[in-house]
VMD Tcl script that builds the backbone (N, CA, C; Angstrom):
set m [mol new atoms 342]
animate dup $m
set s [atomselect $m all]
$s set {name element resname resid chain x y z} {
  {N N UNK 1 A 12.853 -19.207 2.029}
  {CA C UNK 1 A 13.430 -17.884 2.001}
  {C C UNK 1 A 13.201 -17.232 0.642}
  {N N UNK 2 A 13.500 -18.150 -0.397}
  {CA C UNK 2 A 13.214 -17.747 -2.176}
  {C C UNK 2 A 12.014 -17.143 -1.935}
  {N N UNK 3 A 10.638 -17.617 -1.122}
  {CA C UNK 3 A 8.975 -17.229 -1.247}
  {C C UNK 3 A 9.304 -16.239 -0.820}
  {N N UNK 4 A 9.750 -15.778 0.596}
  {CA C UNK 4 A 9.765 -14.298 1.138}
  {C C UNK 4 A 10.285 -13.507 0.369}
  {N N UNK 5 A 12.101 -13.243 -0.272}
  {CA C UNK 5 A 12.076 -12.533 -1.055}
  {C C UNK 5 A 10.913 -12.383 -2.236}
  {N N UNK 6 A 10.313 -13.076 -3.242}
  {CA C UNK 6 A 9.113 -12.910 -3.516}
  {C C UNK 6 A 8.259 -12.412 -3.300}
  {N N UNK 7 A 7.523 -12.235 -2.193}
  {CA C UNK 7 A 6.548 -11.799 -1.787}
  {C C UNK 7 A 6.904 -10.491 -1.343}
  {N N UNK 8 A 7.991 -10.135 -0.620}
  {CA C UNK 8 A 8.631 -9.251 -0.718}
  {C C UNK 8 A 8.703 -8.003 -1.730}
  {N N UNK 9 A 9.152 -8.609 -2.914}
  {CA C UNK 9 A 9.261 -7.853 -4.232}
  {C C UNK 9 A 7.986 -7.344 -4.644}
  {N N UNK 10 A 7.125 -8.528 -4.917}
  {CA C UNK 10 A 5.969 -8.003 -5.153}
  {C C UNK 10 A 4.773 -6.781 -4.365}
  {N N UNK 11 A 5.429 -6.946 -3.285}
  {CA C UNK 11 A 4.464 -6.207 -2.353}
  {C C UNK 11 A 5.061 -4.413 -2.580}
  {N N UNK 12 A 6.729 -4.840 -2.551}
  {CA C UNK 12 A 7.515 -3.277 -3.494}
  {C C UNK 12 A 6.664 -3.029 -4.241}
  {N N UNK 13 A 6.677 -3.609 -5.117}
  {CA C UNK 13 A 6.218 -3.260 -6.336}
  {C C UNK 13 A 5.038 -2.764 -6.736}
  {N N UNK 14 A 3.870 -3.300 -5.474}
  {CA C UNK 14 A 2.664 -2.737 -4.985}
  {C C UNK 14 A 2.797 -1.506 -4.539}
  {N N UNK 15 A 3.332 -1.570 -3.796}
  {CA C UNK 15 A 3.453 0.428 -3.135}
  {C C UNK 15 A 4.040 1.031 -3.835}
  {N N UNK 16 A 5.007 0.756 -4.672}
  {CA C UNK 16 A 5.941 1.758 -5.713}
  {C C UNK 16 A 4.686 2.328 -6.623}
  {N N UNK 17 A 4.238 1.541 -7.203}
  {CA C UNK 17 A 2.886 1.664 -8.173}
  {C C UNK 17 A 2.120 3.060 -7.985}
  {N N UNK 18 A 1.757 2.816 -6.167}
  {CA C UNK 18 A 1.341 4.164 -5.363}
  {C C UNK 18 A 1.674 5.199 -5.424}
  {N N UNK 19 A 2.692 5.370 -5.787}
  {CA C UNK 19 A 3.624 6.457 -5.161}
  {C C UNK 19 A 3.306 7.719 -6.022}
  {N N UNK 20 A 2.241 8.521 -5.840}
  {CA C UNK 20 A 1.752 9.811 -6.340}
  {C C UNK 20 A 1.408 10.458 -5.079}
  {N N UNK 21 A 1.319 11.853 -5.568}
  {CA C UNK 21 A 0.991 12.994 -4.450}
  {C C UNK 21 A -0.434 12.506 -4.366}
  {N N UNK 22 A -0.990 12.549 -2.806}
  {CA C UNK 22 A -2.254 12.473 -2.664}
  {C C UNK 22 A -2.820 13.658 -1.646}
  {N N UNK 23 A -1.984 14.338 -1.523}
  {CA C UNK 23 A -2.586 15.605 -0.378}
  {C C UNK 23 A -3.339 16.511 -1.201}
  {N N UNK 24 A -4.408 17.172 -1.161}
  {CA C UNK 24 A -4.544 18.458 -1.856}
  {C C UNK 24 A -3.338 19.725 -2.039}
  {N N UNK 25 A -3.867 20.233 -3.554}
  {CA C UNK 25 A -2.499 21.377 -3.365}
  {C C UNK 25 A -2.893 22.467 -2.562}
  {N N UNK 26 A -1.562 22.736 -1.955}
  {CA C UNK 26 A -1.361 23.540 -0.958}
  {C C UNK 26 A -1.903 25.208 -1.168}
  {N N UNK 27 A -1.420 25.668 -0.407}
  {CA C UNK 27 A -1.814 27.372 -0.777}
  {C C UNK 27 A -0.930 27.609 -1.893}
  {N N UNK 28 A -1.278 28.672 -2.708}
  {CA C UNK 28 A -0.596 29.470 -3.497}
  {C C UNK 28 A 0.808 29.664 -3.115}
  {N N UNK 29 A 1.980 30.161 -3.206}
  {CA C UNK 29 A 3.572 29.999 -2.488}
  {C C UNK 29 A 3.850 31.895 -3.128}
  {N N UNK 30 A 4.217 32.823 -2.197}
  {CA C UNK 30 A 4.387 33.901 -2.802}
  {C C UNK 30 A 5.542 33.980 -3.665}
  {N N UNK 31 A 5.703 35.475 -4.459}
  {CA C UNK 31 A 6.853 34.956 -4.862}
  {C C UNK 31 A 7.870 34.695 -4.823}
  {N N UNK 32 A 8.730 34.016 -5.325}
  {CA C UNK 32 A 10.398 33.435 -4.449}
  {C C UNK 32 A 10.009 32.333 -3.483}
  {N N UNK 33 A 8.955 32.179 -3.485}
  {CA C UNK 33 A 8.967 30.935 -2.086}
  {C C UNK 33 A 8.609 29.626 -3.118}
  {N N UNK 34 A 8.785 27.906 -2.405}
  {CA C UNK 34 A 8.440 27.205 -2.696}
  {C C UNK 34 A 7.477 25.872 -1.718}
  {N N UNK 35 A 6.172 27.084 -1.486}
  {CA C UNK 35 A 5.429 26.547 -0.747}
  {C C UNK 35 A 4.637 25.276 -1.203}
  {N N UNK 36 A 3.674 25.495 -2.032}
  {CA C UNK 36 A 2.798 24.811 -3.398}
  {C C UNK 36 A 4.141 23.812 -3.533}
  {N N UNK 37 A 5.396 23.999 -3.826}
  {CA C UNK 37 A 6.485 22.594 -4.388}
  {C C UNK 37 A 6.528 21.994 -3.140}
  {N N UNK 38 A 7.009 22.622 -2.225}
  {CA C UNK 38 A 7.470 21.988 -1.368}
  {C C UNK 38 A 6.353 20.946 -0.173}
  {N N UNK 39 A 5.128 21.384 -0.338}
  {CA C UNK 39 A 3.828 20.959 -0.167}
  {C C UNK 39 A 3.843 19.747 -1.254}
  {N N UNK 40 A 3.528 19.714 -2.491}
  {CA C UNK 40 A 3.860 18.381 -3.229}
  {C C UNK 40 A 5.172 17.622 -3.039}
  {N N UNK 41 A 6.347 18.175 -2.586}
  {CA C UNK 41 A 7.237 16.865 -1.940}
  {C C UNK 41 A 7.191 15.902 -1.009}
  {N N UNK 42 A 6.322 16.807 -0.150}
  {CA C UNK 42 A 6.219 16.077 1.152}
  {C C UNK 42 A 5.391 15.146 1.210}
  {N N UNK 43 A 4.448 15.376 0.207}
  {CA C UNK 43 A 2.574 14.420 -0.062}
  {C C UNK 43 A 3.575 13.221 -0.726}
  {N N UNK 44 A 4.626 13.385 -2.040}
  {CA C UNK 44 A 5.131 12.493 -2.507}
  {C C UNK 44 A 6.162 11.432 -1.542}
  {N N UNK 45 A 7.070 12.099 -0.836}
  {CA C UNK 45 A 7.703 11.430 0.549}
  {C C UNK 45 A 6.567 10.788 1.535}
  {N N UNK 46 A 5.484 11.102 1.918}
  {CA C UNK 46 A 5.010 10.556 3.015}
  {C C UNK 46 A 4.077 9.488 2.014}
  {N N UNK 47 A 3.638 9.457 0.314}
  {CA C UNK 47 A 2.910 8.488 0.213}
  {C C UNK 47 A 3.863 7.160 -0.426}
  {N N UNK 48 A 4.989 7.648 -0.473}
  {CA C UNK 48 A 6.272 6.738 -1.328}
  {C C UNK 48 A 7.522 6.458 0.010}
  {N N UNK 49 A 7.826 6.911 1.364}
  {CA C UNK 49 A 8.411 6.660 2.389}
  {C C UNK 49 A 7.994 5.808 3.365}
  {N N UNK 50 A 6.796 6.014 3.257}
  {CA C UNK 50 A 6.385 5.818 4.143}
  {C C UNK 50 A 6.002 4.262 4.729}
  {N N UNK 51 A 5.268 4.001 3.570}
  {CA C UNK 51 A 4.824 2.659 3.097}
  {C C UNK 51 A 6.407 1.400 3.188}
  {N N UNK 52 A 7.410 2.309 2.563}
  {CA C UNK 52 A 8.531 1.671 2.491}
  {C C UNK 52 A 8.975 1.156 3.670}
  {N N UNK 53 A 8.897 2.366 4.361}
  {CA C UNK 53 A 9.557 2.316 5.728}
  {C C UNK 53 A 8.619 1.172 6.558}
  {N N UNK 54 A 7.318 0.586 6.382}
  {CA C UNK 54 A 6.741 0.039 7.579}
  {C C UNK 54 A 7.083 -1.490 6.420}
  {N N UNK 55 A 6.769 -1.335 5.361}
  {CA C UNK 55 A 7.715 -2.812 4.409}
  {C C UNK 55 A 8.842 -3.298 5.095}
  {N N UNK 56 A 10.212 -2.220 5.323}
  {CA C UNK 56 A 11.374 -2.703 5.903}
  {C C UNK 56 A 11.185 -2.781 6.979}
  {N N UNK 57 A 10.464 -2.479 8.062}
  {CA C UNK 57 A 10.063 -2.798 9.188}
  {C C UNK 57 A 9.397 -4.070 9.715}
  {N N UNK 58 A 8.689 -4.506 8.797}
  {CA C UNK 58 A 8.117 -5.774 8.616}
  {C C UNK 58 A 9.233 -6.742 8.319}
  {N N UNK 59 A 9.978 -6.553 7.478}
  {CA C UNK 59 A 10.470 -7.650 6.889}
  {C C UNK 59 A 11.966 -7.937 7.923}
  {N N UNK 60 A 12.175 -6.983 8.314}
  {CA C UNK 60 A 13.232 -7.088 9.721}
  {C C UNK 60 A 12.899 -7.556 10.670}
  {N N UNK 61 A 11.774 -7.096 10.904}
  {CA C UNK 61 A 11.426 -8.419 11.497}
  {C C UNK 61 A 11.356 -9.984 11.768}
  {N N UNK 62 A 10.674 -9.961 10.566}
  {CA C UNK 62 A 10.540 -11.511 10.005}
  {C C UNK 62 A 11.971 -12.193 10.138}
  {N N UNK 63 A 12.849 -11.308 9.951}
  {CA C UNK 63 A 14.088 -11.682 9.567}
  {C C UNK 63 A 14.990 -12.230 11.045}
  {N N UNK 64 A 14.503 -11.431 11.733}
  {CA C UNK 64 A 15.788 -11.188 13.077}
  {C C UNK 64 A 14.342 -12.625 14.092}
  {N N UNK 65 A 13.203 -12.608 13.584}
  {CA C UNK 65 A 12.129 -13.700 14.720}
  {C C UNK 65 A 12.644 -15.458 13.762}
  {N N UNK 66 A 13.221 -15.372 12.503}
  {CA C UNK 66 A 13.955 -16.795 12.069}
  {C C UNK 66 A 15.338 -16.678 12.846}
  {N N UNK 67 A 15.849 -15.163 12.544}
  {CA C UNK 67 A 17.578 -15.429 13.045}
  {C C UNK 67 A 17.334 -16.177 14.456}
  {N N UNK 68 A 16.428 -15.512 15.655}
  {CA C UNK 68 A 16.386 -15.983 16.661}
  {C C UNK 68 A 15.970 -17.494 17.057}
  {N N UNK 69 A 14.620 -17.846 16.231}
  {CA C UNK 69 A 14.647 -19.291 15.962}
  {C C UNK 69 A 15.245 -20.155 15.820}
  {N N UNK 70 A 16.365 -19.941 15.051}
  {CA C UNK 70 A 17.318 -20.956 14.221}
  {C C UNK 70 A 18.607 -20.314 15.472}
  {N N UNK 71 A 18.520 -19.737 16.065}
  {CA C UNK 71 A 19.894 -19.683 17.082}
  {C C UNK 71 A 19.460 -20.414 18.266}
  {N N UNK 72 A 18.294 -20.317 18.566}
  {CA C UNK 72 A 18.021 -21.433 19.751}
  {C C UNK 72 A 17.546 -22.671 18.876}
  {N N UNK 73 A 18.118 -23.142 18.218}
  {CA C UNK 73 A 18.248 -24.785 17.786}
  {C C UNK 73 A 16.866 -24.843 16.912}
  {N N UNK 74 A 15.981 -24.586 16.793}
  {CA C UNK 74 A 14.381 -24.261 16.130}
  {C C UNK 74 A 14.877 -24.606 14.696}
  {N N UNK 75 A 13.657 -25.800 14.380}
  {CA C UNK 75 A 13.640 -25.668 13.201}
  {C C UNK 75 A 11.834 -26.347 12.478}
  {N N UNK 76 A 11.464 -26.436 11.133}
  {CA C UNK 76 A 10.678 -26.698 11.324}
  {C C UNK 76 A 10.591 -27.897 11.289}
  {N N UNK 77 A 10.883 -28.468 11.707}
  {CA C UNK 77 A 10.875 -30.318 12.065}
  {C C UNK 77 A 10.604 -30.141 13.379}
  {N N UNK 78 A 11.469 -29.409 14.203}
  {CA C UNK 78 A 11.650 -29.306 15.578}
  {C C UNK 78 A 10.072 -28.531 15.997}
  {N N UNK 79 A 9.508 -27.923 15.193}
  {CA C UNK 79 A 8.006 -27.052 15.551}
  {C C UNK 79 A 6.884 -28.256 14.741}
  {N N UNK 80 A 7.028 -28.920 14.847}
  {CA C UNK 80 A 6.065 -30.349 14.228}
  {C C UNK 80 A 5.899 -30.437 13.117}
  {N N UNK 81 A 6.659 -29.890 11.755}
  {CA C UNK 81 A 6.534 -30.073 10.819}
  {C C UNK 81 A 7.518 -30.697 10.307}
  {N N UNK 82 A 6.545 -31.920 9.124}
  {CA C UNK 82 A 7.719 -32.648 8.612}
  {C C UNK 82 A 7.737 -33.034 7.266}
  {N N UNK 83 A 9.178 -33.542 6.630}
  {CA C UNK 83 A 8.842 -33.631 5.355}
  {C C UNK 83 A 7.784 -34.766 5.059}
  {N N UNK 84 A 7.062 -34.922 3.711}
  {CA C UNK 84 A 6.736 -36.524 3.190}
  {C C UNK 84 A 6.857 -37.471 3.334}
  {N N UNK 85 A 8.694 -37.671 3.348}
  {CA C UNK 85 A 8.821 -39.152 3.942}
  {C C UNK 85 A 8.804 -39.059 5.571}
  {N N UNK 86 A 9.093 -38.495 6.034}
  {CA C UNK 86 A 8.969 -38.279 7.621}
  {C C UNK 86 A 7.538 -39.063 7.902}
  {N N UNK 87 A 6.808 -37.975 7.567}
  {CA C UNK 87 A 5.210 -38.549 7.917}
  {C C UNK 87 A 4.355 -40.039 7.205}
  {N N UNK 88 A 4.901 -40.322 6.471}
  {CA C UNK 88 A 5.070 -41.954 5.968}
  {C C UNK 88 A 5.716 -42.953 6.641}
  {N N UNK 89 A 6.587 -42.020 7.406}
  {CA C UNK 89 A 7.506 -43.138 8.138}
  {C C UNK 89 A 7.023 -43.719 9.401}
  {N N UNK 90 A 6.477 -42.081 9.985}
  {CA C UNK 90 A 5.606 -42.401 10.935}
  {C C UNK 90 A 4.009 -42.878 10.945}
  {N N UNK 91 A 3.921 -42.613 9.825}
  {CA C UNK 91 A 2.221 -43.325 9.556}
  {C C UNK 91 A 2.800 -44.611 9.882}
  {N N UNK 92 A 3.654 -45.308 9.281}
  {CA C UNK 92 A 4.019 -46.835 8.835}
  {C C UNK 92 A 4.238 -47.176 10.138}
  {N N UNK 93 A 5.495 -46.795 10.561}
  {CA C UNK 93 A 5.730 -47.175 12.703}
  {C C UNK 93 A 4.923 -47.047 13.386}
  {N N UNK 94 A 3.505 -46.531 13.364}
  {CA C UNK 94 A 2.502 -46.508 14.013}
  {C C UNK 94 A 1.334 -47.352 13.478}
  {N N UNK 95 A 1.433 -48.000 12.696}
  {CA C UNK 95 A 0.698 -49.075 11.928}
  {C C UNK 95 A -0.429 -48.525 11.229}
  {N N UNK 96 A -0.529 -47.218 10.771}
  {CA C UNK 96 A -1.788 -46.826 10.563}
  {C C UNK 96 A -2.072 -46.921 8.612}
  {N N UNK 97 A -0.644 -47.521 8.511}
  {CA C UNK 97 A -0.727 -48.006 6.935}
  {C C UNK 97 A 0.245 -49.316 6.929}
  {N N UNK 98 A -0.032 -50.340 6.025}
  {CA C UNK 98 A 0.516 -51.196 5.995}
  {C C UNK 98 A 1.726 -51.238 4.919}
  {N N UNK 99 A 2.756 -52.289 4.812}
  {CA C UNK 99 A 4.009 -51.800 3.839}
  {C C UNK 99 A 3.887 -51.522 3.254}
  {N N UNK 100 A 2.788 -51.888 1.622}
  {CA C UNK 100 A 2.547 -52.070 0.186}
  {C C UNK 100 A 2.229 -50.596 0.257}
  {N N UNK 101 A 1.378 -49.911 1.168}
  {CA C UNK 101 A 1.060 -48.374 0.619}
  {C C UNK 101 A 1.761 -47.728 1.143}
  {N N UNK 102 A 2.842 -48.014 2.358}
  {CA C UNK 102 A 3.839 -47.119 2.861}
  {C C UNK 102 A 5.148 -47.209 1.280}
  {N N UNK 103 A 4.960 -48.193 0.487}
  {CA C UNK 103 A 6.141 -48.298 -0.321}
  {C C UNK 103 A 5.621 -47.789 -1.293}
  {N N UNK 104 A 4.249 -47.334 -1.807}
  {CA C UNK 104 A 3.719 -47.227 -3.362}
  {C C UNK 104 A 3.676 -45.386 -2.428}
  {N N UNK 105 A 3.648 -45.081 -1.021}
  {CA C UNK 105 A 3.815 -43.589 -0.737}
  {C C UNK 105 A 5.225 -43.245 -1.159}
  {N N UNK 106 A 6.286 -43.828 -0.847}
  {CA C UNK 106 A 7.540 -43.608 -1.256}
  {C C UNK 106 A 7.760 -43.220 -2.789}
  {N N UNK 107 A 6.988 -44.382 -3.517}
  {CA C UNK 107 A 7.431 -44.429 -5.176}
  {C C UNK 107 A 6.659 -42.675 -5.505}
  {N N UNK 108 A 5.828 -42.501 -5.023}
  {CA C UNK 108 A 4.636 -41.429 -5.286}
  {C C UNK 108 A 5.846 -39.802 -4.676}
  {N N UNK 109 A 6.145 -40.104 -3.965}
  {CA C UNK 109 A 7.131 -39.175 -3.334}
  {C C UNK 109 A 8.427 -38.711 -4.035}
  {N N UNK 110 A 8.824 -39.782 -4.665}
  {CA C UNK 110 A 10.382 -40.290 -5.311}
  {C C UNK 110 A 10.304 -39.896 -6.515}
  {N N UNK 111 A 8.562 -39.808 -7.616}
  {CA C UNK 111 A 8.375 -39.268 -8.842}
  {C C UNK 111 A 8.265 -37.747 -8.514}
  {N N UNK 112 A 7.324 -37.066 -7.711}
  {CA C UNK 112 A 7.096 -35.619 -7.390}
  {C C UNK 112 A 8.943 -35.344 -7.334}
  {N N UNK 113 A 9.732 -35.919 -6.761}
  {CA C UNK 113 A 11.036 -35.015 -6.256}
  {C C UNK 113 A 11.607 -35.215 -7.766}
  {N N UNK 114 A 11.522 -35.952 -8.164}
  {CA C UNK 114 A 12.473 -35.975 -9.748}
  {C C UNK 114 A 11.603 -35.547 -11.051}
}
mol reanalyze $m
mol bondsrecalc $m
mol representation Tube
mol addrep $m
């Protein structure tokens, strides 16, 4: 979850960067009017909203397809992924390593976590 917020931020921080008028300027605005301004607000809203808006759209996503996962019991153990020792354990119960390197996988495992 720490990576997503992350990636998250950074990707803000990508489109914020963006966020300049990119339309051509508008017609001239007579006087008393604020055509020409109001023409550069909108270039600034649609290139700084916009982007935002399909960011939070994305990420609500992401958000509500784990909520749903993790409410029907889902996890990633349960979708075939497993930790280190998991898959050592099962290398070893399936004989496809013998003790001495199922135990020197452990020690190797036991230094990375500390």
């Amino acid at each position: 979850m720490k990576a997503l917020v992350k990636i998250s931020a950074l990707v803000l921080l990508l489109l914020m960067t963006g966020c300049v008028p990119v339309l051509p300027p508008g017609p001239p605005s007579p006087p008393g009017r604020m055509g020409t301004d109001l023409w550069h607000l909108l270039s600034a809203l649609m290139t700084c909203v916009f982007p935002l808006f399909t960011l939070a759209l994305l990420v609500t996503a992401v958000v509500v397809i784990v909520y749903l996962l993790r409410r029907q019991g889902l996890s990633l153990a349960t979708l075939g992924f497993h930790s280190p020792r998991e898959v050592a354990h099962l290398r070893y119960a399936q004989g496809e390593i013998d003790e001495e390197e199922y135990r020197r996988i452990l020690e190797g495992i036991a230094e990375r976590e500390s």
